[in-house]
N, C-alpha and C positions, 0 to 999 in steps of 0.2 A: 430524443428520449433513448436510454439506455438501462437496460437490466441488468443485474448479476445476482448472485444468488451462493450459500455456501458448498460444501464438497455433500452436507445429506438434503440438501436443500429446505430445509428447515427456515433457514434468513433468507428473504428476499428483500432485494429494492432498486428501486430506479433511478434515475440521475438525470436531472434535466438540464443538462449540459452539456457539448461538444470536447474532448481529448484531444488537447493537441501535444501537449509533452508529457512523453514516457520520461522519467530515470531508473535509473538503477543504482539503487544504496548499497555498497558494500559495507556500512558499517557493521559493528560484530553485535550489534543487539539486535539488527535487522536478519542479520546470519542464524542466529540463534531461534529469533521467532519463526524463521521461515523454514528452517534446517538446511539450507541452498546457500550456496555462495553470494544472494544480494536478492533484493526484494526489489522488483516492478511495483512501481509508485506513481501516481499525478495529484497534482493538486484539485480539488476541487472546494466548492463553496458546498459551505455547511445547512445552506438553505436550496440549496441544489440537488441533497442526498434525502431519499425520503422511506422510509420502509414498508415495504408490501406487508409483508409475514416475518413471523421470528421474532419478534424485537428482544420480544421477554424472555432469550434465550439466548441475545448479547449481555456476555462479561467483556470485563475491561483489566486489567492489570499494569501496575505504572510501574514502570521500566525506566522510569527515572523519574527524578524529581518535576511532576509538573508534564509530562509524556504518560498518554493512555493507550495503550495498544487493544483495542476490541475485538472479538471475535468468536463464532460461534460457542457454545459451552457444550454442545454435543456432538459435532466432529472437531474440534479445536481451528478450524478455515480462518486465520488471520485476514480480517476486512477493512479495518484504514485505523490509522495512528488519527490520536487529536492531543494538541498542546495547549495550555492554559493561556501561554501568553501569544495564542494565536486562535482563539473559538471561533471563530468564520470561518477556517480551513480545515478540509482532513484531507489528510494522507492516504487515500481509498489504494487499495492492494488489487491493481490490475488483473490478477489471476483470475480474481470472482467476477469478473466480467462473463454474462452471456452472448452480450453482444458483440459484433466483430467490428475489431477497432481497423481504421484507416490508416493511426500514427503509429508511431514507431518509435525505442527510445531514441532520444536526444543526446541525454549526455549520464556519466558514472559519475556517481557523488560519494565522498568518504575512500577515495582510495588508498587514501594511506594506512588504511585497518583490512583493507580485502585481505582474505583465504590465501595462504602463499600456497594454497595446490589446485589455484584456478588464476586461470590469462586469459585477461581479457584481449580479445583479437577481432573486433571493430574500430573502425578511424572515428568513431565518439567522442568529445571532447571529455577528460579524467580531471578530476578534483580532490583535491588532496581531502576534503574538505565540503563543506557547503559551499556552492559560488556566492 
């Protein structure tokens, strides 16, 4: 079991699930939401993620057709993307983790849109792209 919780900790919830791969999305909507050069990402099941506190003070904003990006409405803490043509899975935003993860990222995804004033300088494997 694992917690996170937002930056006023207003949202809470837990995760009854093990992290094994971090990414890192440099795409430029993930840049935007996060204001950072790429957002820490895993996948997790949507039956996995449960909410303690807060709920009713997650908004959501679609950021593309069919992508929800959720996240606190009173400190703005970006908390996991969900996609229509994927409802089993979110995209939880490693940041809001309270608890301490074991893993580590794996691999960069969407590098061909990365920040041209950040270099990445891990042996990670780079994706132009989704794998």
């Amino acid at each position: 079991m694992m917690n996170g919780s937002c930056l006023c900790g207003t949202v809470k919830y837990e995760l009854n699930a093990d992290i094994s791969q971090i990414l890192l999305c440099h795409c430029s909507r993930c840049r935007k939401a996060t204001g950072s050069a790429f957002a820490a990402l895993t996948l997790v099941r949507t039956e996995d993620f449960k909410f303690l506190a807060g709920e009713h003070t997650v908004k959501h904003f679609d950021s593309a057709p069919g992508v929800g990006r959720y996240f606190c409405q009173d400190c703005g803490s970006p908390l996991f993307t969900k996609r229509e043509n994927a409802p089993e899975l979110l995209r939880l935003r490693i940041g809001t983790l309270d608890t301490k993860l074991p893993a580590t990222p794996i691999a960069h995804v969407f590098v061909a849109s990365k920040a041209e004033w950040f270099e990445i300088c891990d042996a990670n494997p780079q994706y132009a792209e989704r794998p």
